[in-house]
C-alpha angles and dihedrals in degrees: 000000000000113000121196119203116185113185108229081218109060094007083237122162125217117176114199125157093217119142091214109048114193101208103200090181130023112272148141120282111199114197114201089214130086140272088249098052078064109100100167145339123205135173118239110196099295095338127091115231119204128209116194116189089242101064097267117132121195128189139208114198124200082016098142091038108124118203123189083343102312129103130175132288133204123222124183118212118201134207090264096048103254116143128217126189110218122223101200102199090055133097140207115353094354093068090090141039125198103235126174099201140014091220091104081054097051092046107184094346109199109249087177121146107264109018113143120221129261111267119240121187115194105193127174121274086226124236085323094062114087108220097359120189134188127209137151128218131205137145134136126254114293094336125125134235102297111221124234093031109158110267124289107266090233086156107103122208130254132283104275119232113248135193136151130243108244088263102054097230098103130042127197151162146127132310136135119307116266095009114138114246123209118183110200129184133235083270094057092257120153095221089164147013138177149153127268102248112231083265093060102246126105128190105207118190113221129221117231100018116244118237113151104071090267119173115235128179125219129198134190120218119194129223085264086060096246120146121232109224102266131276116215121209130189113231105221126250123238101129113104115235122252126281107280132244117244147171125158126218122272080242097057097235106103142039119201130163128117146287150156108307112254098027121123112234120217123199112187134167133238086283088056093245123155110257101169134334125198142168125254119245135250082261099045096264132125140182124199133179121216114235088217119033113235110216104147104069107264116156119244131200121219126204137171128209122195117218091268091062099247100150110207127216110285123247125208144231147184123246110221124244118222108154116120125221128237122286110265133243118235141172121184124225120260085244096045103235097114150043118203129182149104136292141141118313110260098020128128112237115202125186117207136186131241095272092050098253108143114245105183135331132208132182121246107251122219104274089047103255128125140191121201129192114204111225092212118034116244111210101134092091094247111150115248133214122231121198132167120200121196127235084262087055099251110150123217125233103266137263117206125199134188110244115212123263116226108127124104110232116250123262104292116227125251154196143172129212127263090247086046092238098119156024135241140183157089132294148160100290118252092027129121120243122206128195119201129183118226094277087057098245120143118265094177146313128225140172121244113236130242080271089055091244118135128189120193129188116214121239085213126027111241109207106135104082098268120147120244134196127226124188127163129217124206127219089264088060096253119149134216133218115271128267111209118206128187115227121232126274102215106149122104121228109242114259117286128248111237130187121184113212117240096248085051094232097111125050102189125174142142127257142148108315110251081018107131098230099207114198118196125184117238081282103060096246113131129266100194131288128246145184132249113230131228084257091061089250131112125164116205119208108228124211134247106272112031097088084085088129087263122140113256114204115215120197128170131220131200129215086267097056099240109141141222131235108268115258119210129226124175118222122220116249112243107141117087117223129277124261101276120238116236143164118184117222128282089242087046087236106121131000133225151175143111138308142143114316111258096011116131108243124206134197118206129187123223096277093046108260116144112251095181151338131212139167116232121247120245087256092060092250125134136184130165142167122243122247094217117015118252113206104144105083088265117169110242128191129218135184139168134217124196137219085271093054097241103146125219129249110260118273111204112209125184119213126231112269098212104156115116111222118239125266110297113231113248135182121175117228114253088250093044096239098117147014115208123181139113141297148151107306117256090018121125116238116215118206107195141169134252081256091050094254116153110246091172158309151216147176119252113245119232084254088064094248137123142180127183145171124243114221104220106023116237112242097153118080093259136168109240125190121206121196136170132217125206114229075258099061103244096139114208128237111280120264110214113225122181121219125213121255117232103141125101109227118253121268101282129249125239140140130196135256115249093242094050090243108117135005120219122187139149126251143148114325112265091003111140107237122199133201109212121191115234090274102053094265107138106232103174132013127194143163114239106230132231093273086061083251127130133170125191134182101223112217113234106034105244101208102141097079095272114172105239128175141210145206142159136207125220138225094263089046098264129150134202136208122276130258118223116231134190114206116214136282111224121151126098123238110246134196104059122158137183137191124178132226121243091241076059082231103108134058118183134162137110149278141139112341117254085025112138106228126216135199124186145158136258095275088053096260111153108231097177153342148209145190108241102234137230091271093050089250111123118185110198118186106201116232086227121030113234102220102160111074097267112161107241131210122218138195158183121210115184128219091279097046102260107154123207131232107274123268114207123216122173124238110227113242114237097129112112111226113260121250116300121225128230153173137198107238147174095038090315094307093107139056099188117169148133122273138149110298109258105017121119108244105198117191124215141207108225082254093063089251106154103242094169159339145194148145127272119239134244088252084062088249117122119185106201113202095222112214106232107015112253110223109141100075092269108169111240141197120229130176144155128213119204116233080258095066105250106143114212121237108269114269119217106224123180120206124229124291101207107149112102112224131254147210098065122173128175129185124171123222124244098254089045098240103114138033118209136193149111131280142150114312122254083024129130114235113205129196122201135175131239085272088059091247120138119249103169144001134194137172118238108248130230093275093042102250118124138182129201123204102211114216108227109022120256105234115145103068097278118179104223135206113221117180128161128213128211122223091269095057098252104139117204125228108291134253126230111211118177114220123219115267108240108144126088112232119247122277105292112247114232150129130219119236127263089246092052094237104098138047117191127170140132126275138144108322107255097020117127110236109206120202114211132171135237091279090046101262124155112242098167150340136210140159126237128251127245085250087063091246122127129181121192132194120217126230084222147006114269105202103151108086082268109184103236123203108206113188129168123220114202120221088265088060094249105150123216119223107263138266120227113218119188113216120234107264108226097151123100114227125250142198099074117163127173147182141189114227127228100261086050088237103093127062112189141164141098131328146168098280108261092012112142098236110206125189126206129190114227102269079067090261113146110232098170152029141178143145122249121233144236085275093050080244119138141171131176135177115236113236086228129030119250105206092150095083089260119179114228135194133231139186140166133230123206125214084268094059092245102150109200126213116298118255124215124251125179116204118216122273109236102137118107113232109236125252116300121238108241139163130182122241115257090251084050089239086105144067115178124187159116133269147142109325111256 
């Protein structure tokens, strides 16, 4: 990027493509990028800092500096030279204004004689600067270069040497004298500069100071502005690090949490005492156990030092607490209502059910007393559970206590079966249910079971209705409220006695009094319901209707829906059938239908004799032939009799009418408006078409005639059809009718052959057409067929546009009128000439007057036209001139299109060849390109020196031997020249660059952000990692130094590959730079045998992999192989479910975060203790936390399990009581499954022995006998 800098001054203008720019003089700085490459732009003390959008950062120092009243302006220049003058401290769209000019920013620049320049010093950004470049720039007024000046000092000086004061406020050091010292952060910040004193030392104050062990680099430029290779310095550290993270385990081992890496960590209890240190890790983490576990809430204090020994603030931490209390007394209440006892100050007692439900909880005064109110009163003898928790939430072992029994059980449910043989229900378990019958006498007893069922047979079986009671007992003797259940009703009424009366209105009977006698007809529907009275009678209305003679069926219901048998009456039959329902046959033939199964049904025609009789089928279906066939829509009649002889109302049914009527007469009126004639009266006449079209139609009167309009008339000679239809629609056979003819046909249709030859054309079938010449004569006569269609050779051929006519005449003598016809024009214009103008704009020439003449190319393209004259002369201007040499086709088209044969004219040639193209190929020994065929291309050195010629090819290729081969980017000149002599514009053609650079250096920085070096000036240096991906590009600047920033940074000991390209692509050999190896390597992966001796896993290849213990002691080392494997023996077996911590250290000392490995447990636990209660129900005591306790009785049952808490506190509840003084044992299980010995636990002793066996000697002194051991 080009940089002007024009001093307000002298006007004079100095160009550098520096990045830093020293103004020594207000003046104008002109920058060659846009407005949108800016990012940001900030003031730093009196210097401007640049931001671009991609990375670049540009200064300008001195920027802000005013002298006699003027200080320094920016102006941006873009790629389409518009200028834009920045305002810095703006922002948005106020950052730029549009200028013309900078003279309102010169002012009245000095021209005197004499006046030096402003100086401008360019210098290095340092390692921070992308791209960085150095120049400096002299030169007096308006003077030129001055021959014969001592040589450029391109040489720059050595690194200087850089350390901090103790403080970290100075730096200072050695360089050469006078040389100009910048000191720059890590983030590139200039935070000092100075001058090397004449004793080569310089003291450089820094700002801000630097305290915290920050790296800084620091550079030299000379007088000459070049820029010595950095220095970096180490700030020293004397700031403490921050306050530490930290949170300790709920176990109260270990503290973890974060800091700053490399910091020892330091964890001490209230005495101050040392309880565990550690390092923090690479990312800021640490782990520490503690030598001595803290479980009783103590409060720690946590602290971290850096190496240099800065302490930061502590921070604190509370110890857990996680010991359990004592287990509490208690003693409930006689009614029940309350628990007293004793427990720990402070504590929370909760008392719990059997089934482990909280009922009330109290906290434990001062003195260690409690009071606590159940919330819901336990009197129904269940144990209940007594705990006590401490503030910290530790839970006691617990206490269980017996809770009084004087409450009665609820009602117990109940059920009977469905055969009323037996009880079911639920009840309290363990309580005795008792069924009574209404007269309270006992039915049965039975005990509910453990899931609190009961099923109880019935002594008697209880199926007639009756109401039972059913009440539990508990073991206590209390008794509950009664249930009541009804028995079942499950026993039918014997069938009713049913009379119809004779006039079948009544049905009466007898049946079960309250019984609901049902009566339903022979098809199921119901009759009608009624009740059976106290006196065992009902009578039942029936409706009109039923007494048809059919069979009702009567059954009774009781209450309790059990019903009778059905008992049948037959009604009498007193209703005569319904009308029948009948439709004789389509033909007339037979007639059917439906009536009343078994009636006789009889057919009647209209004057009463009998057609047919018939009986109808069971399933109420008839069908019977006519005696005599009805066909002509007659009215018949039809009735049924039953058995009874009742007979049916009478059904009229009309036969089908399915006889067509004769022809009708017809005659058509002499005008052929109308046809008249006779036909069956109130029949409808149809007068249609040949094509079926309806003319007309009209109703036949009662005296058989008929008279209707045709619409249109039929002048024609056509063929008409009549035909009449019944009212029934039976239409008649057609009577023909001819019309008269009285209408001359239409003007035919007909077209001409192209060639002029025949006419063909359609008209009215068997006319007689005629084609006439213009002047009447008949050329061609021919008779139109059937189809309307006619062809015709005409003789002579008309084919010259001649006007021609046709008619034809009709069958009756009618003609029609002509039809006009053109004959073809088909003969092409001739004599047509061109010549064409010098210009080439012009072609004139001659040819058939009123042709329309056409000039194109050769691709057919038209380029002009023109209309022939009068005079035969045309003048056509083309709309683009043909000036190089093209052949051109012209031609004449008449009136009619017909296009003569094509006429040539060439165009003159005074059109130079366009530019040819070319490339240098085969290593510079070849030109090869593309020109116009024929013509000579000729090569050129710069200096005009022939280095080749040849002849393009028809193909339009060309391949040039160069002499001598071109292959060091030397620019060439290339042309062709037409056999004209039209000589192409000159092509500037560059050889080949095909040399890689060379000189390359690489270093990368100690951070591993940049890599610097030297290379071939203008080049690209590239930086890739070991995956051959870029992570960072520079150019080489004017005096051949580079620095690339690397994103991201290489720390882990990355060999990188660093090439540099040169403008024509060639890359030079690579360069393999090592970084520095900052980074840790990732937790090592591994297991721990089953035999606890040995950890082997996987990590970074010739890391050391270090075993500790939970309290952060070493048990064994090992380093992994190039494989990545690793295998570690243990000092000793871990075999205890030990928690492991596994790291890996690389060779640059760098220390993963760990891996926690968890030791097989193959150890049974120990510590069990355990006790009966007093009610022989509970076990409880201490366990291993978590452990599964099981107890056994002695025979090896087990009677009992639990899980022991946080506390190791457990108590369970037996499945069966042990009150013999059994002793049980009992054992505990870890999460391993490891089961420790069992310990011993005698239940209480609260059985009774029986009665001893026992007999008195024969002198009474004596009693002799056995009984319970001891």
């Amino acid at each position: 990027m080009q940089t002007e800098i024009i001093a307000k001054a002298t006007g004079t203008t100095t160009t550098t493509s520096a990045n830093v720019i020293e103004l020594s003089a207000p003046s104008v700085v002109r920058l060659n990028i846009d407005r949108a490459q800016v990012a940001t732009m900030e003031r730093e003390g009196n210097d401007l800092i640049i931001r671009l959008t991609d990375g670049q950062t540009i200064r300008i120092d001195h920027f802000y500096d005013q002298q006699q009243g003027k200080t320094s302006d920016l102006v941006l220049r873009d790629d389409r030279g518009s200028q834009w003058l920045a305002n810095p401290s703006a922002s948005g769209a106020g950052r730029f204004r549009a200028i013309t000019d900078l003279d309102d920013l010169m002012g009245a620049a000095a021209t005197g004689e004499g006046g030096g320049s402003s100086f401008v010093l360019p210098a290095i950004l340092g390692v921070a600067g992308v791209g960085g470049l150095v120049a400096a720039v002299s030169g007096g007024g308006n003077g030129g270069n001055q021959p014969g000046g001592p040589t450029a000092d391109t040489q720059p000086p050595a690194t200087p040497t850089a350390s901090f004061t103790a403080n970290g406020s100075s730096i200072r050091g050695t360089g050469e004298a006078g040389a100009t010292v910048r000191v720059t952060d890590g983030a590139g910040n200039v935070i000092g500069t100075g001058t090397v004193g004449a004793d080569g030392t310089f003291t450089i104050p820094v700002n801000p100071p630097q305290t915290n062990g920050q790296p800084v680099t620091v550079v030299q430029s000379d007088a000459a502005g070049n820029v010595s290779p950095p220095a970096t310095a180490a700030a020293p550290d004397i700031t403490p690090p921050a306050t530490p993270t930290a949170t300790i385990t709920g176990d109260g081992r270990t503290v973890s949490g974060t800091g700053e890496p490399g910091a020892t960590v330091t964890v001490r209890n209230a005495a101050g005492q040392v309880l565990g240190t550690a390092v923090v890790g690479a990312q800021g983490g640490y782990t520490l156990t503690l030598t001595t576990p803290q479980a009783n809430g103590g409060t720690l204090t946590v602290t971290q030092s850096d190496p240099a020994g800065n302490t930061s603030p502590a921070t604190t931490i509370a110890a857990p607490d996680i010991t359990a209390p004592t287990a509490p007394t208690a003693t409930i209440a006689g009614d029940g209502t309350s628990v007293t006892g004793t427990g720990e100050p402070g504590a929370t007692v909760t008392v719990r059910d059997p089934a482990g439900q909280p009922l009330g909880t109290a906290t434990v005064d001062a003195q260690g007393n409690y009071t606590l109110p159940l919330t819901t009163p336990q009197a129904n003898g269940g144990t209940l559970i007594v705990t006590q928790s401490d503030p910290a939430g530790n839970t006691s072992p617990a206490t269980t206590i017996a809770a009084p029994d004087i409450t009665a059980p609820t009602a117990p449910t109940a059920t009977i079966a469905g055969d009323g043989t037996s009880v079911t229900g639920t009840g309290e378990p363990g309580a005795t249910v008792t069924v009574r019958d209404s007269a309270g006498q006992p039915l049965g007893t039975s005990t509910v079971d453990a899931q609190g069922n009961y099923t109880l047979p019935l002594i008697t079986p209880q199926a007639n209705g009756g109401t039972l009671t059913v009440t539990q007992s508990d073991p206590a003797g209390n008794t509950s409220p009664a249930t009541t259940v009804s028995a079942p009703d499950i026993t039918a009424p014997a069938a009713p006695v049913v009379t119809v009366s004779a006039d079948g209105t009544q049905l009466t009977g007898t049946g079960e009094p309250g019984a609901t006698v049902q009566v339903v007809d022979a098809g199921g529907q119901p009759v009608g319901t009624a009740t059976v009275g106290s006196d065992g009678s009902f009578s039942l209305p029936l409706p009109t209707g039923v007494a048809n003679g059919q069979t009702l069926s009567a059954i009774q219901t009781d209450a309790a829906g059990n019903a009778s048998p059905a008992t049948a009456a037959v009604t009498p039959d007193l209703v005569a059938p319904a009308t029948p329902l009948a439709t004789v046959s389509a033909d007339g033939t037979s007639i059917s239908g439906t009536g009343e199964p078994g009636a006789t049904l009889i057919v009647r025609a209209p004057d009463n004799s009998v057609l047919a009789t018939v009986t109808v089928a069971a399933d109420g279906s008839f069908s019977a032939p006519l005696a005599t066939p009805q066909a002509n829509g007659e009215a018949l009649t039809v009735t049924q009799t039953d058995a009874a002889g009742n007979v049916s109302p009478v059904a009229t049914v009309t036969a089908p009418d399915i006889t067509p009527p004769a022809p009708p007469l017809a005659t058509l009126s002499a005008d052929g408006t109308a046809v008249y004639g006779n036909g069956e009266p109130g029949a409808t006449v149809r007068i249609v078409d040949g094509n079926g079209t309806l003319l007309g139609s009209a109703v036949v009167a009662a005296d058989s005639s008929y008279s209707l309009t045709l619409t249109p008339p039929q002048t024609s000679g056509q063929t008409l059809s009549a035909v009449q239809t019944d009212p029934a629609g039976n239409p008649s056979q057609p009577a023909t009718v001819a019309a008269p003819d009285l209408t001359a046909p239409p003007a035919p249709l007909a077209t001409i052959t192209a060639d002029g030859t025949s006419v063909t054309g359609t008209g009215e079938p068997f006319a007689t057409v005629r084609v006439r010449a213009a002047d009447g004569t008949v050329i061609a006569t021919v008779t139109v067929g059937a189809d309307g269609s006619f062809t015709t050779p005409l003789s002579p051929p008309q084919a010259n546009g001649e006007a021609l006519s046709l008619d034809q005449t009709d069958r009756g003598g009618n003609l029609s009128p002509a039809t006009p016809l053109v004959a073809p024009d088909i003969t092409a214009p001739t004599g047509l000439t061109a010549t064409i103008s010098g210009d080439g704009a012009i072609v004139t020439g001659s040819g058939e007057a009123g042709a329309t003449v056409t000039i194109r190319d050769a691709n057919g393209t038209v380029l002009g036209t023109a209309t022939v004259a009068a005079n035969g002369i045309y003048n056509a201007t083309l709309t683009t001139p043909q000036i190089n040499g093209e052949t051109l086709q012209v031609t004449q088209a008449d009136a009619a299109g017909n296009v003569s044969a094509p006429a040539s004219v060439v165009a003159p040639d005074i059109t130079p060849p366009l530019a040819p193209t070319g490339s240098v190929v085969d290593a510079g020994a070849t030109l090869s390109g593309t020109g116009e065929p024929g013509a000579t291309v000729t090569i050129r050195a710069a200096d005009g020196t022939l280095l080749g010629s040849g002849q393009v090819a028809p193909d339009g290729s060309f391949a040039v031997t160069l002499n001598p081969a071109q292959a060091n980017g030397q620019a060439l000149q290339l042309v062709q020249t037409d056999a004209a002599g039209n000589a192409s514009p000159i092509v500037a053609v560059t050889a080949p660059d095909i040399t890689a650079p060379t000189g390359l250096t690489a270093t990368i920085s100690g951070d591993g952000s940049f890599v610097t070096g030297v290379g071939e000036v203008g080049a690209t240096v590239t930086v890739r990692d070991p995956d051959g991906t870029i992570i960072g590009t520079a150019l080489v600047g004017a005096n051949g130094s580079y620095a690339v920033p690397l994103t991201p940074a290489q720390i882990d000991g990355e060999t990188l590959q660093v090439t540099q390209a040169d403008a024509a692509g060639n890359v030079s050999q690579p360069l393999a730079p090592v970084a520095p190896d900052l980074t840790a390597p990732l937790a090592p992966i591994g297991t721990i045998s089953a035999d606890g001796t040995l950890v082997t896993g996987t990590g970074e290849a010739g890391a050391t992999v270090t075993v500790r213990d939970a309290a952060g002691q070493p048990l064994g080392t090992a380093t992994v192989a190039a494989d990545g494997s690793f295998s570690v023996p243990l000092a000793s077996a871990q075999l205890n479910g030990q928690t492991l911590s596994v790291v890996q250290a690389d060779a640059a000392g760098n220390v993963s975060p760990p891996l926690a490995l968890t030791a097989l447990d193959t150890t049974a636990p120990i510590g069990l203790t355990a006790s009966v209660d007093a009610t022989g129900t509970i076990v409880s005591g201490q366990a291993e936390a978590g452990a599964t306790i099981t107890v056994r009785a002695p025979d090896g049952t087990i009677i009992g399990t639990g899980t022991a808490g946080a506390s190791g506190a457990y108590a369970l509840t037996l499945t069966t009581g042990q009150l013999n003084g059994q002793v049980l044992q009992v054992t505990q299980a870890d999460a391993a499954g490891n089961t420790s010995p069992p310990s011993p636990a005698t239940a209480p002793d609260l059985t009774a022995p029986l009665a001893p066996i026992g007999t008195v000697s024969a002198d009474g002194t004596l009693v002799n006998g056995t009984g319970e051991p001891g």
